[in-house]
C-alpha positions as semicolon CSV with decimal commas, in nm:
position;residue;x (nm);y (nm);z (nm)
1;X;1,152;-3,985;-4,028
2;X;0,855;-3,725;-3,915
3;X;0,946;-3,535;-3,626
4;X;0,613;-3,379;-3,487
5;X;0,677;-3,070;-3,309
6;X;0,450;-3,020;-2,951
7;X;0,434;-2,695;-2,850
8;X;0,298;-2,675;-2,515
9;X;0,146;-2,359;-2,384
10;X;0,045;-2,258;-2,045
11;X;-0,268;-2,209;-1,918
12;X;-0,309;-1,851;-1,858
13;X;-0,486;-1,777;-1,505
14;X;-0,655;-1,419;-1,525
15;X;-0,642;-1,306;-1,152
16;X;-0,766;-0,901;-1,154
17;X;-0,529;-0,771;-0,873
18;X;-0,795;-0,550;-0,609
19;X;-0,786;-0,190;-0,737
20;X;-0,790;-0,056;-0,391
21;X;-0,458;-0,150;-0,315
22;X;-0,229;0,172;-0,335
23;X;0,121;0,242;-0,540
24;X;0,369;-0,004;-0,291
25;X;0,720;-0,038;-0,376
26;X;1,002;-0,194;-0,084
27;X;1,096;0,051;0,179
28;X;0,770;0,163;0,219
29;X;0,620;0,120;0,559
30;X;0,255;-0,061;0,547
31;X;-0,034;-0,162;0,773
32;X;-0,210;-0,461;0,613
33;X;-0,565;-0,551;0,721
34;X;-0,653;-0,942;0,651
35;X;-0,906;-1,186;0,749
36;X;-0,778;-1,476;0,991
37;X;-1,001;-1,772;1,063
38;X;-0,955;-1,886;1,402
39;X;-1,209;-2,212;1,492
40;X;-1,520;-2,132;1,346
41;X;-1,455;-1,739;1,372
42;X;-1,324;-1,489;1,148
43;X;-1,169;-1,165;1,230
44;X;-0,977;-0,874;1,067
45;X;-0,604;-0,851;1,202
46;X;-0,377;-0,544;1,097
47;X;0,023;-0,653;1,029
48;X;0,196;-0,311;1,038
49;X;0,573;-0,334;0,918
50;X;0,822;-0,275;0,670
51;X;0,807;-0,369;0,286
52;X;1,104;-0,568;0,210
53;X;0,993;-0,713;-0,094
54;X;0,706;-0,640;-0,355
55;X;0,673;-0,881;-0,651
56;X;0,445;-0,804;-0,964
57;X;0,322;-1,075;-1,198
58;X;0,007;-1,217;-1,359
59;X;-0,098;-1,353;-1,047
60;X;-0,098;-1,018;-0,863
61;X;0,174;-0,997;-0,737
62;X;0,276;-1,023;-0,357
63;X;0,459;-0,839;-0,064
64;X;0,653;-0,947;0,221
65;X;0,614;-0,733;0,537
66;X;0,889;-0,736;0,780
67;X;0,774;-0,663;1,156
68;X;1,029;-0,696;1,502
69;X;0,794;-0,762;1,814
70;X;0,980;-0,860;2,131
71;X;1,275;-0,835;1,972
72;X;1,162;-1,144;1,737
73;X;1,186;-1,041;1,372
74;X;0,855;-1,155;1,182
75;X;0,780;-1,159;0,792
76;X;0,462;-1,227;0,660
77;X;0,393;-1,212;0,245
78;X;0,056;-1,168;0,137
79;X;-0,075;-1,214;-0,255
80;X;-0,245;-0,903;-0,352
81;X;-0,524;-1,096;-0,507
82;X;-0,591;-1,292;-0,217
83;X;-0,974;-1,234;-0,129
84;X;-0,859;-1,267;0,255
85;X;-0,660;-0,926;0,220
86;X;-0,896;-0,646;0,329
87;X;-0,688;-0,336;0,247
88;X;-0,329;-0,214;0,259
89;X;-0,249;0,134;0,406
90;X;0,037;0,324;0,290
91;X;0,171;0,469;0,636
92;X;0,512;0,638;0,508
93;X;0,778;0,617;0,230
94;X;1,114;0,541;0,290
95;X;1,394;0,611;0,095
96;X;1,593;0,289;-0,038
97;X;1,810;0,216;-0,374
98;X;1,746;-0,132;-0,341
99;X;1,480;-0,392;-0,487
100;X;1,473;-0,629;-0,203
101;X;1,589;-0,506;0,129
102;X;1,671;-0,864;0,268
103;X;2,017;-0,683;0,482
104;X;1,735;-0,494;0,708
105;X;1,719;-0,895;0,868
106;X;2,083;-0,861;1,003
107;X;2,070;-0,470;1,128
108;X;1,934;-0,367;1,485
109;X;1,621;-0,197;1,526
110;X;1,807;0,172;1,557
111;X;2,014;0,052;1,207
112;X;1,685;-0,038;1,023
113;X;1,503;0,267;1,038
114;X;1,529;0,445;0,652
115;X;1,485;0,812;0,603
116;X;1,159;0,904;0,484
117;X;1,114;0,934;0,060
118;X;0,981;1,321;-0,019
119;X;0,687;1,354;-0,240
120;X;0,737;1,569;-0,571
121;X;0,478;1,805;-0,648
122;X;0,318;1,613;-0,921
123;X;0,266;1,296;-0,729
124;X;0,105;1,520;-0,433
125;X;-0,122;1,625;-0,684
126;X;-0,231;1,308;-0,831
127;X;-0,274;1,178;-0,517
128;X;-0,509;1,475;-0,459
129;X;-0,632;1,424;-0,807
130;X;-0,713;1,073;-0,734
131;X;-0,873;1,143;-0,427
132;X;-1,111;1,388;-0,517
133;X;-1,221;1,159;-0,816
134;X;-1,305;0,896;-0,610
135;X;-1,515;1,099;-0,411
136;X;-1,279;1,109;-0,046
137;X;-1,211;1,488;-0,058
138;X;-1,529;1,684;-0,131
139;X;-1,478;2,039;-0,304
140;X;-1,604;2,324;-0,092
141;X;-1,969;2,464;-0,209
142;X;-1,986;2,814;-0,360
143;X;-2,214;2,887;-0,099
144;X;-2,000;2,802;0,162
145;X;-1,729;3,027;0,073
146;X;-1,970;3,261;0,026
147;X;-2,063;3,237;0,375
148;X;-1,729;3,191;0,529
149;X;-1,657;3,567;0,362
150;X;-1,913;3,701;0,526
151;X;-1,828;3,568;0,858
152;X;-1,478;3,716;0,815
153;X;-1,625;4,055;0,700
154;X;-1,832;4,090;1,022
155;X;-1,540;4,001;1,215
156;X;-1,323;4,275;1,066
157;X;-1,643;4,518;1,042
158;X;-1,621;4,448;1,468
């Protein structure tokens, strides 16, 4: 008796997650900027809130947002690759030892707040190093410190 053997492979989707989107990892407090259509209208909305999860793949990846209005808790996930995400801003770090902070859903407002995550010196400076490469912080002209001496020698010359 043959026996074929089917291998069966799956089709590999190449989604490019945006390179905009900054370092996010759960804890992290966000404000998210996507497009909602609304009739035959389409507007930019801003969800600000608390990571609670962040999931990498091939696909992107995706993160939920966790947000109380009103007392109402509200999570929203949005794929990274999704063309209707505009940008994600990074407001704060906080400072958690967990992957996926679903117990922040049964703690009061006052018990959900995390303590903030300090920077290390080398991430400040490739941060800064990032920055200045893509062209957000320029670098001061030699002829501008040049003239801000000279202001502060006429001022002590006074």
């Amino acid at each position: 008796m043959d026996t074929d053997v089917i291998t069966k492979t799956k089709a590999k989707t190449k989604t490019k997650a945006k390179s905009k989107i900054p370092q996010i990892s759960p804890g992290d407090t966000v404000k998210v900027s996507f497009k909602v259509k609304e009739a035959n209208k389409e507007r930019v909305q801003t969800l600000s809130g608390l990571v609670v999860r962040a999931r990498k793949g091939a696909g992107g990846g995706n993160i939920t947002v966790r947000r109380v209005t009103y007392g109402i808790g509200v999570e929203h996930t949005f794929p990274l690759s999704s063309p209707l995400l505009e940008k994600i801003e990074v407001v704060r770090h906080g400072k958690v030892r967990r992957a996926k902070l679903y117990y922040i859903r049964r703690l009061s407002a006052r018990e959900a707040r995390l303590k903030e995550r300090r920077e290390t010196m080398a991430e400040k400076a490739a941060a800064l190093e990032a920055a200045s490469a893509e062209g957000e912080i320029e670098e001061p002209a030699a002829e501008q410190i040049a003239d801000e001496e000279e202001v502060e020698e006429v001022k002590e010359a006074e």
